[in-house]
C-alpha positions as CSV (number, residue, x, y, z in Angstrom):
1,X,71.3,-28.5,184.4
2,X,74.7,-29.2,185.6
3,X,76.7,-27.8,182.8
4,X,74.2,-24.3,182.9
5,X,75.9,-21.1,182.5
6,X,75.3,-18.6,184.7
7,X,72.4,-16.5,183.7
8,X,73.7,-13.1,184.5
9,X,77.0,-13.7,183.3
10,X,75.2,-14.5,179.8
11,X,73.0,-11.6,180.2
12,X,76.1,-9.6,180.2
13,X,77.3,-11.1,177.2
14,X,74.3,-10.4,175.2
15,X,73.6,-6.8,176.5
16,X,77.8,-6.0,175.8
17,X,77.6,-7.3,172.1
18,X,74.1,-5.3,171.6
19,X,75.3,-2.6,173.3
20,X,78.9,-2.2,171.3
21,X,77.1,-3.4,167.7
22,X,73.5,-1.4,167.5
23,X,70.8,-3.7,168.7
24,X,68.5,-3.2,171.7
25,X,69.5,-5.6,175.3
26,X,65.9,-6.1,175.4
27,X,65.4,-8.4,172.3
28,X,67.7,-11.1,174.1
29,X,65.4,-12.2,175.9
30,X,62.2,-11.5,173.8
31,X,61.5,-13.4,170.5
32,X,62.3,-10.7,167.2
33,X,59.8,-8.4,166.0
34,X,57.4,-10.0,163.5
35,X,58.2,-10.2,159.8
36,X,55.9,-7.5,157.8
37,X,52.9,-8.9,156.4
38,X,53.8,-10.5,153.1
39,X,57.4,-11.6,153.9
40,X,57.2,-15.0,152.8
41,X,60.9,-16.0,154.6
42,X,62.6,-15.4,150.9
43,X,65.5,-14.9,152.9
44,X,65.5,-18.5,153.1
45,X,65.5,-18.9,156.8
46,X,61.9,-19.7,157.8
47,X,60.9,-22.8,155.6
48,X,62.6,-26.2,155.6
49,X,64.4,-27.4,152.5
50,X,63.4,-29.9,150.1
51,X,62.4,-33.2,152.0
52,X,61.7,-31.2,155.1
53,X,65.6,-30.5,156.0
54,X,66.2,-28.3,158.3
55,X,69.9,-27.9,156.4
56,X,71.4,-26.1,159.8
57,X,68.7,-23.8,160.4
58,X,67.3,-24.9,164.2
59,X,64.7,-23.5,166.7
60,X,66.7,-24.2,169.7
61,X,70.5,-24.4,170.7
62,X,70.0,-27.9,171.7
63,X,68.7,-29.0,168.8
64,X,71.2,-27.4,167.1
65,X,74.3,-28.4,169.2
66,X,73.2,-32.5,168.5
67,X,72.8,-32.1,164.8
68,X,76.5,-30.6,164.8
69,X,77.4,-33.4,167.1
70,X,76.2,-35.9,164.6
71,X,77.9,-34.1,161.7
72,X,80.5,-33.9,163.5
73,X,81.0,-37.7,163.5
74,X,80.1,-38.0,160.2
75,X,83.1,-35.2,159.3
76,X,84.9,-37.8,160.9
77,X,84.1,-40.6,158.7
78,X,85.3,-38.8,155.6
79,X,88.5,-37.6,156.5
80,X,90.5,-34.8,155.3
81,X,89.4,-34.5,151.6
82,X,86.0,-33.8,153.1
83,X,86.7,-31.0,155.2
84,X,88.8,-30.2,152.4
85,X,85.7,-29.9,149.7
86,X,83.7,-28.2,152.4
87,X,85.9,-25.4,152.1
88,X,86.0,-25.2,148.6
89,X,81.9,-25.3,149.0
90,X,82.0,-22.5,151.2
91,X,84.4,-20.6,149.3
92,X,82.5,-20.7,146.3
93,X,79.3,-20.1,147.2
94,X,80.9,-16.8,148.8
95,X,82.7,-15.6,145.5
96,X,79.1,-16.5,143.4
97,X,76.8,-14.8,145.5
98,X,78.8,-12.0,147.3
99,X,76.7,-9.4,145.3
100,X,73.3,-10.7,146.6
101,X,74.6,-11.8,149.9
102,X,76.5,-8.1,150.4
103,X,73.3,-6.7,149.6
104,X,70.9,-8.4,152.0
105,X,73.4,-8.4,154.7
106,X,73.5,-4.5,154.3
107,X,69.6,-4.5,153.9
108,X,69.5,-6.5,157.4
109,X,72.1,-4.3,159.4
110,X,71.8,-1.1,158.3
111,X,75.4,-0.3,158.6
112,X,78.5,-0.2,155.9
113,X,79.1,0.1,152.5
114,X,77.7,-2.6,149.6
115,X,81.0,-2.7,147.5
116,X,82.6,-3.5,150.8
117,X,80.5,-5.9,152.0
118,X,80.3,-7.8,148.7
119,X,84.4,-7.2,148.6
120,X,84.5,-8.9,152.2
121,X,83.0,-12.7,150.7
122,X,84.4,-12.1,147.7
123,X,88.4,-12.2,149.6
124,X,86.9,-15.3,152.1
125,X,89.1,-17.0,149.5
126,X,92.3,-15.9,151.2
127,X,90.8,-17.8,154.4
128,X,93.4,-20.8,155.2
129,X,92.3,-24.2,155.2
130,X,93.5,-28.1,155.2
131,X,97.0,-27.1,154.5
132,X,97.6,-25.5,157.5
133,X,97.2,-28.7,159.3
134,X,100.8,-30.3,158.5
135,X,101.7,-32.8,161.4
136,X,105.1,-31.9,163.5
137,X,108.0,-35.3,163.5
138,X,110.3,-36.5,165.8
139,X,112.9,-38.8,165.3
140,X,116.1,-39.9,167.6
141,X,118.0,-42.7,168.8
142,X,114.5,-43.7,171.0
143,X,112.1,-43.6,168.2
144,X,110.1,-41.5,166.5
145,X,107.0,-39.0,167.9
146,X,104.5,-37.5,165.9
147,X,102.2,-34.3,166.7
148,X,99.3,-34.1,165.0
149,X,96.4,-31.2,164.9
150,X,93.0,-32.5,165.6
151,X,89.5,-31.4,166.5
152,X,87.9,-30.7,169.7
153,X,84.4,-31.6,168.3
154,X,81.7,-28.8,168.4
155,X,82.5,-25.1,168.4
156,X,80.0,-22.8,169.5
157,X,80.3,-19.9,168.1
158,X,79.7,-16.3,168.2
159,X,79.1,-13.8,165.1
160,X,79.0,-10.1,165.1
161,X,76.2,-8.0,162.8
162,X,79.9,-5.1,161.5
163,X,80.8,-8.8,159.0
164,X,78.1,-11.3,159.9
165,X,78.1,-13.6,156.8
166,X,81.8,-13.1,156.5
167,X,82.6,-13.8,159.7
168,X,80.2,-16.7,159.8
169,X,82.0,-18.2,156.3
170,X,85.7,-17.6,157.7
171,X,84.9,-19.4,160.7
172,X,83.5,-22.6,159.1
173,X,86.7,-22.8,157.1
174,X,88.9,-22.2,159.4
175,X,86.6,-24.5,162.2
176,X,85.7,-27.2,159.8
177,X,88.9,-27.3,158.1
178,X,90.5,-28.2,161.6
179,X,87.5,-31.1,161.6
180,X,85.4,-29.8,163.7
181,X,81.5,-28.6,163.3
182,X,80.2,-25.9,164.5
183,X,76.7,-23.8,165.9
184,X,76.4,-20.0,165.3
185,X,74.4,-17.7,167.7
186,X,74.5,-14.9,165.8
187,X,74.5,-11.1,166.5
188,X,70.0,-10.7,166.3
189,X,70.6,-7.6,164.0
190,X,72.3,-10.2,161.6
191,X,70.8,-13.3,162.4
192,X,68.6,-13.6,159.5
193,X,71.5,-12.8,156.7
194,X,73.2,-15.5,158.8
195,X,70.6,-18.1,158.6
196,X,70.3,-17.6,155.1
197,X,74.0,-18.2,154.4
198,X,74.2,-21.5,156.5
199,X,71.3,-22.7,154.4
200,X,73.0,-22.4,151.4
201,X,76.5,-23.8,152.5
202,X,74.6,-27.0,154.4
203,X,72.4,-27.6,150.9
204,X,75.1,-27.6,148.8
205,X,77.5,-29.4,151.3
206,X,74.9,-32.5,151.3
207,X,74.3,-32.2,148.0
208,X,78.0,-33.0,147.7
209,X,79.1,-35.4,150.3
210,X,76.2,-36.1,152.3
211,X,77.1,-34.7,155.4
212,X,74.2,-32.6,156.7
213,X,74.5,-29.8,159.5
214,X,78.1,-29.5,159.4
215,X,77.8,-26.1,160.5
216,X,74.0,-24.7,162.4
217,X,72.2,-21.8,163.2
218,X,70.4,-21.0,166.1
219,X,67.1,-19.5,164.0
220,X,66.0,-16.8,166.5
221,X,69.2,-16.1,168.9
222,X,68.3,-15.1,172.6
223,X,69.8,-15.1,175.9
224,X,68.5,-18.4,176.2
225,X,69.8,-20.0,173.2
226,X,73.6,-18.5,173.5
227,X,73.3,-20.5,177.2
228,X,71.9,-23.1,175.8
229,X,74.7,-23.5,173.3
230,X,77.4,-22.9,175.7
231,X,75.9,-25.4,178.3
232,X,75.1,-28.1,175.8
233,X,77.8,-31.0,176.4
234,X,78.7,-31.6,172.8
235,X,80.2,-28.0,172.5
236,X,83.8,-28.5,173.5
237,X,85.0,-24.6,172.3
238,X,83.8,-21.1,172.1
239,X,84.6,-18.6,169.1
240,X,83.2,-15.2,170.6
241,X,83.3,-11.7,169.0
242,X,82.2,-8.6,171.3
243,X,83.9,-6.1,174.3
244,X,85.1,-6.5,177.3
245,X,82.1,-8.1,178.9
246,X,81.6,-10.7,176.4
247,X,85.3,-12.0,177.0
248,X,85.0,-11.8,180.4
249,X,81.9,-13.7,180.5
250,X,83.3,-16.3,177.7
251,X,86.2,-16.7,179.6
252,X,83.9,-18.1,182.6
253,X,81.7,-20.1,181.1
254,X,84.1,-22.8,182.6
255,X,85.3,-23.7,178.6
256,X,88.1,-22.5,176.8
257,X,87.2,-19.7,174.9
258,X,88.5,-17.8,171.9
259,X,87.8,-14.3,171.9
260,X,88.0,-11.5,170.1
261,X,87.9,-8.0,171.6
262,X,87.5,-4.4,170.9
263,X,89.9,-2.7,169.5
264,X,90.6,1.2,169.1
265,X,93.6,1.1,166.6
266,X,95.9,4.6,166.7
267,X,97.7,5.6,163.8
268,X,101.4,7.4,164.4
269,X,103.0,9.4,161.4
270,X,106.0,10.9,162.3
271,X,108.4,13.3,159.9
272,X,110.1,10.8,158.0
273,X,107.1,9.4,156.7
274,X,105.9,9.3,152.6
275,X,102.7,11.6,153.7
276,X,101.0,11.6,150.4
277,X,101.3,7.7,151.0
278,X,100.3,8.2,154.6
279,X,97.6,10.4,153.9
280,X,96.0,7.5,151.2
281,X,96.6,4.5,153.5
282,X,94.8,6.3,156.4
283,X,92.2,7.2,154.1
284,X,91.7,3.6,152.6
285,X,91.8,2.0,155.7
286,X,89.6,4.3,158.1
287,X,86.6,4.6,155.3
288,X,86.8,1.0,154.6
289,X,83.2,-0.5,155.4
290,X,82.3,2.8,157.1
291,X,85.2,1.8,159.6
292,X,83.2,-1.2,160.7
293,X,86.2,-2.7,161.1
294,X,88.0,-3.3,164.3
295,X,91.5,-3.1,162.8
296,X,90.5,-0.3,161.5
297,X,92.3,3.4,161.8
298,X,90.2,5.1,164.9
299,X,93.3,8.2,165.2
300,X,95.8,9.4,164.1
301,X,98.7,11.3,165.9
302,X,101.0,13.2,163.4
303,X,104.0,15.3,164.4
304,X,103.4,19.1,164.4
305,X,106.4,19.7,161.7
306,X,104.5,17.2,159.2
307,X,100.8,17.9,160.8
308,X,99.4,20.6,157.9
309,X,101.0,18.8,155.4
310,X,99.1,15.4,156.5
311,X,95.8,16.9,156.7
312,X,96.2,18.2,153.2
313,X,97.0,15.1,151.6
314,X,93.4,13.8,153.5
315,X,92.0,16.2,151.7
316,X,94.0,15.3,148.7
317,X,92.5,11.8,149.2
318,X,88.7,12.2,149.3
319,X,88.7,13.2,152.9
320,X,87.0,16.5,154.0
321,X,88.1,18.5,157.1
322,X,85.7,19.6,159.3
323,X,86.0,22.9,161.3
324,X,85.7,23.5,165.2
325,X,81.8,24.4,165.6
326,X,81.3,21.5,163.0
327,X,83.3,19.0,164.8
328,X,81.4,19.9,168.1
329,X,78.1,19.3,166.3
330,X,78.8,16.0,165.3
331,X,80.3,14.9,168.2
332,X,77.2,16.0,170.2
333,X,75.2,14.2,167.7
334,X,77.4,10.7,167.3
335,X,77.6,10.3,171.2
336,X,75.0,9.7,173.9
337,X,75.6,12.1,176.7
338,X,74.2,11.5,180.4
339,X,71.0,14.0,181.2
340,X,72.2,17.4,181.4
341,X,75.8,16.7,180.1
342,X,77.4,17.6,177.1
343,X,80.5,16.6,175.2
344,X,82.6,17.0,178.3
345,X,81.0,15.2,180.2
346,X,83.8,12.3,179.8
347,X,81.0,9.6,179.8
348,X,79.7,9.4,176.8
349,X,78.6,6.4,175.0
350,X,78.5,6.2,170.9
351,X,75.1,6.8,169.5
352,X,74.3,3.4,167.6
353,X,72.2,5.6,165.2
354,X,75.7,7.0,163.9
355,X,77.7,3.5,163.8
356,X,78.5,2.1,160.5
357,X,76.7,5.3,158.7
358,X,77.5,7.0,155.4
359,X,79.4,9.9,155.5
360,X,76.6,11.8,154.0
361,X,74.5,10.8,156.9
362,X,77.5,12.3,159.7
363,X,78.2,15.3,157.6
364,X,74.2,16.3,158.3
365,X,74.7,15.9,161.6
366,X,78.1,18.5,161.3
367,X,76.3,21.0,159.2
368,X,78.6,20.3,156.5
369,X,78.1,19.5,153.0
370,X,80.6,17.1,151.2
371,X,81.1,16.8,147.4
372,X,80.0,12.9,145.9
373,X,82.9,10.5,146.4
374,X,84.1,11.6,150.2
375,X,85.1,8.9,151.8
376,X,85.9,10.2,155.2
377,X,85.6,13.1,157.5
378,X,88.6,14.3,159.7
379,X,89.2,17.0,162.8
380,X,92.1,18.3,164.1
381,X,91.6,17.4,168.0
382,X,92.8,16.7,171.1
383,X,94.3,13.4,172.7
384,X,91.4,13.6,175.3
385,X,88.9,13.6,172.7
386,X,85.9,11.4,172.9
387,X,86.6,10.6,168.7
388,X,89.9,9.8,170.5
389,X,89.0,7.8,173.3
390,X,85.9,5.7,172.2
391,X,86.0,3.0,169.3
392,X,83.5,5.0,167.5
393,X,83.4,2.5,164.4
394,X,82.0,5.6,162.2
395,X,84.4,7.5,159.0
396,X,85.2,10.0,160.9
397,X,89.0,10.6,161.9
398,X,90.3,12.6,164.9
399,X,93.9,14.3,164.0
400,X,96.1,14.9,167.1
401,X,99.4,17.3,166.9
402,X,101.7,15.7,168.9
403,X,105.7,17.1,169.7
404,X,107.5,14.5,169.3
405,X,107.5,9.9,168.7
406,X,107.6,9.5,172.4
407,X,105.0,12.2,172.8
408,X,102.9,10.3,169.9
409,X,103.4,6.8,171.4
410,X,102.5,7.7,174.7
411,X,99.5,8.9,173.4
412,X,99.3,6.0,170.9
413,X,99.2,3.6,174.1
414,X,96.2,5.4,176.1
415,X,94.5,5.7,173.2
416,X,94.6,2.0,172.7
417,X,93.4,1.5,176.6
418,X,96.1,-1.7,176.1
419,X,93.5,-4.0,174.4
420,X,96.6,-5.3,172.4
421,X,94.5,-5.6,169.2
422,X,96.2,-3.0,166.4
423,X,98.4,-0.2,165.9
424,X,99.6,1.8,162.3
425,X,102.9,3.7,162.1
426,X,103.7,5.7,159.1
427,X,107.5,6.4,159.4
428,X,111.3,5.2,157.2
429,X,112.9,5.5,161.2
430,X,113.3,1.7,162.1
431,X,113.8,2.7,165.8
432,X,110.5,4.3,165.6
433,X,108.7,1.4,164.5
434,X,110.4,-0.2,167.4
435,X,109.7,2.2,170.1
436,X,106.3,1.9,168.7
437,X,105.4,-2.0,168.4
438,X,107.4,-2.5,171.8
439,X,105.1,-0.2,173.7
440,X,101.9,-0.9,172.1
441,X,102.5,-4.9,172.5
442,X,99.4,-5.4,169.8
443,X,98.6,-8.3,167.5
444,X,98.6,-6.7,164.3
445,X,101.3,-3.8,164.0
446,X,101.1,-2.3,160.2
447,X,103.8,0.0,159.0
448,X,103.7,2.4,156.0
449,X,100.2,0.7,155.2
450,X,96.6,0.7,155.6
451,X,95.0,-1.3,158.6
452,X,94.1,-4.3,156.1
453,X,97.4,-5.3,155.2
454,X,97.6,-6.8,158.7
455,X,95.1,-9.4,157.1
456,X,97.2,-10.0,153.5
457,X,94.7,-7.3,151.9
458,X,97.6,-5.1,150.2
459,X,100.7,-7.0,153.2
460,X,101.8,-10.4,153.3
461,X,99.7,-12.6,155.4
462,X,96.6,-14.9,155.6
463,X,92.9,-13.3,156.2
464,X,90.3,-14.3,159.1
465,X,87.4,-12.2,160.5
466,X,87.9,-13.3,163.5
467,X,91.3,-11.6,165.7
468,X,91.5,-13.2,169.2
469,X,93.7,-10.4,171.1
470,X,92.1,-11.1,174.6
471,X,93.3,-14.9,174.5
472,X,96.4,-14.7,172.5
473,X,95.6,-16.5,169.6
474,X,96.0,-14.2,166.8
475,X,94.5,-13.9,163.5
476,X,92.6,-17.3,163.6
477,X,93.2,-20.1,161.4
478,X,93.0,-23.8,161.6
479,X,95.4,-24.8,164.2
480,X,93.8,-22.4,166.3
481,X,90.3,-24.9,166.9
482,X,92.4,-28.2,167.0
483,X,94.3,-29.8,170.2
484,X,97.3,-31.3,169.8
485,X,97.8,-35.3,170.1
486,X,101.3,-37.2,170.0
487,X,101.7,-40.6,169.1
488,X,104.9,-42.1,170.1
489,X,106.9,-44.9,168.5
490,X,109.7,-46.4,171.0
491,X,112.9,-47.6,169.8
492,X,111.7,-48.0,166.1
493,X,110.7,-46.8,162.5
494,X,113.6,-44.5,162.6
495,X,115.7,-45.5,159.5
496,X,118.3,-44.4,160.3
């Protein structure tokens, strides 16, 4: 095929989003482990719909990619107050079944919290759509010039099992919104939560308007298919979640990709801060979803004069402090060490048995016990870490003393390893904030708030599940899958 991505670069891909998120590198290239005996498919993924639809569920990427291709062109034969009742369809759908959907995507995974996983569809109404497509005018003495946003066609897309069916729903907004369809390859530790959410949307989307396999599913995602999908010559974009290797690999695929990276947020309080509010925004936002979240709060570096203070307002706030010989057991237990190597080794990996957990489960592993209601665990540490220096995606906070704001945002910045993504400060010192978001150079920057706010949840702002820092796009929305066109009058239709 002379459009075929290369197979190692792909096997990199899948192995780095497996690797980062809790699934095994060798089910990318094997088919998924059989269904227990008796599963009938009631997660709505295995048998066709009525008449023998597939409604956007698909065996291969090929097959997949041309039935997007032809919704694609019927999209394009309804205009905007389509794409505009699409949304509305999938934002629906999301609010109505967020309980039941939350539930079977936790069931799936493994990983998170149900009332934030239901809370996570139920917001995919603060996802922007149709009106953020308003066209850009010219007009002079030569005319008048018009820009408008349009599609590319076919997005292929990648979804991560942290927010699968959230993710998933926030990108057909914002992707069909723009007017284009799209195919999903989703994380395999999700993929069945997934399939059962583009089922849903695609029935009732027909049901509506007609238009069948607006957005698709790749029913059993491999190596192969997420190749497939990115070779196929209808797919004109890529929307891809993961690490390092993922973007790099996206990024070569020879089409323009938009990725989203890791991210390994710091959190800087310094002595002018409100640290009873510090203390409840750190809480709220590291213990949100388990700290699935890649905005998320990973550390925090507090000045020494305000340090004991700040760890008893965690405590204050549901958090529960673990001691030395505890905080060495856990991190022995949350981190893979190589043979013969312990915690300073340097070169440790997170265990995926730990990511995502309940703080019940890490407090086990601490030989701790925690009253009902803890939301997070917390050490005092130091900046080297490995609850520092990993993304650990687990509610368990490292505290680092640091001297003074230059001292904190020099740590901040390692800390962050310059993936741009997010950074917190906690401070009423406007030159602070500025040292801060100057150094750092992130994508979100939140001040005096939890992590969410840089997504409108308790801040100003639109929400997306999807934050491209590698690429520079932001927190998506629906200019971010169109391409610009100009049409250009000469000389007239200017009146005046």
């Amino acid at each position: 095929m002379a459009n075929a991505v290369n197979e190692a670069l792909i096997r990199d891909v899948i192995e780095d989003v497996l690797g980062r998120l809790g699934g095994s590198p060798t089910i990318a290239t094997a088919a998924p482990t059989a269904k227990p005996a008796g599963d009938n498919g009631s997660c709505g993924c295995q048998a066709k719909g009525s008449g023998g639809r597939d409604f956007g569920v698909f065996k291969t990427a090929d097959e997949a990619c041309d039935a997007a291709a032809k919704a694609f062109q019927q999209l394009r034969g309804q205009g905007v107050e389509a794409r505009r009742r699409i949304v509305e369809i999938v934002k629906s759908l999301c609010e109505d079944n967020a309980e039941e959907w939350g539930r079977i995507e936790l069931e799936e995974t493994k990983i998170g919290r149900l009332d934030h996983k239901i809370e996570k569809l139920q917001i995919i109404r603060n996802v922007p759509g149709v009106e953020w497509l308003r066209p850009d005018g010219l007009s002079g003495d030569h005319g008048i010039t018009l820009e408008e946003y349009t599609p590319f066609g076919v997005v292929g897309a990648v979804t991560p099992s942290t927010h699968s069916i959230p993710t998933l729903a926030g990108n057909i907004v914002n992707i069909v919104a723009a007017g284009n369809a799209v195919v999903f390859n989703a994380h395999p530790a999700a993929s069945r939560c997934a399939a059962l959410a583009v089922r849903k949307f695609n029935e009732a989307i027909h049901r509506a308007i007609g238009i069948e396999n607006i957005a698709t599913i790749i029913e059993q995602p491999t190596l192969e298919s997420f190749g497939e999908m990115c070779a196929n010559e209808n797919v004109r974009l890529l929307c891809v979640t993961g690490g390092p290797g993922v973007v790099d690999a996206a990024m070569k695929t020879g089409k323009r990709a938009i990725c989203a990276g890791p991210g390994n947020p710091p959190v800087l309080v310094d002595a002018t801060a409100d640290i009873d509010r510090a203390a409840r925004c750190v809480v709220q936002g590291a213990a949100y979803d388990n700290n699935l979240l890649c905005i998320g709060e990973k550390e925090v570096f507090v000045l020494d004069s305000v340090a004991d203070a700040f760890m008893s307002a965690l405590e204050k706030h549901a958090a529960v402090r673990l001691n030395a010989s505890q905080l060495d057991a856990l991190t022995q237990a949350a981190f893979v060490f190589p043979e013969g190597q312990g915690a300073g080794c340097g070169h440790a990996a997170t265990n995926k048995d730990f990511i995502g957990k309940d703080v019940p489960v890490l407090a086990q592993a601490a030989g701790v016990r925690v009253p009902n209601g803890t939301q997070l665990l917390f050490a005092e540490t130091d900046a080297n870490h490995l609850f520092v220096d990993e993304e650990q995606m687990m509610p368990m906070l490292p505290v680092v003393r640091v001297r003074s704001v230059e001292e904190g945002v020099e740590a901040a910045l390692k800390a962050e390893h310059n993936y741009r993504h997010t950074a917190i400060i906690h401070s009423h010192d406007v030159n602070h904030m500025t040292a801060m978001g100057r150094a750092l150079d992130t994508t979100l920057f939140v001040k005096n708030g939890p992590s969410m706010a840089g997504l409108g949840l308790g801040g100003e702002g639109y929400l997306s599940f999807s934050i491209a820092t590698p690429t520079g796009e932001g927190v998506t929305n629906p200019r971010t899958f169109t391409r610009v066109r100009r049409c250009v009058m000469v000389d007239n239709l200017r009146i005046y």
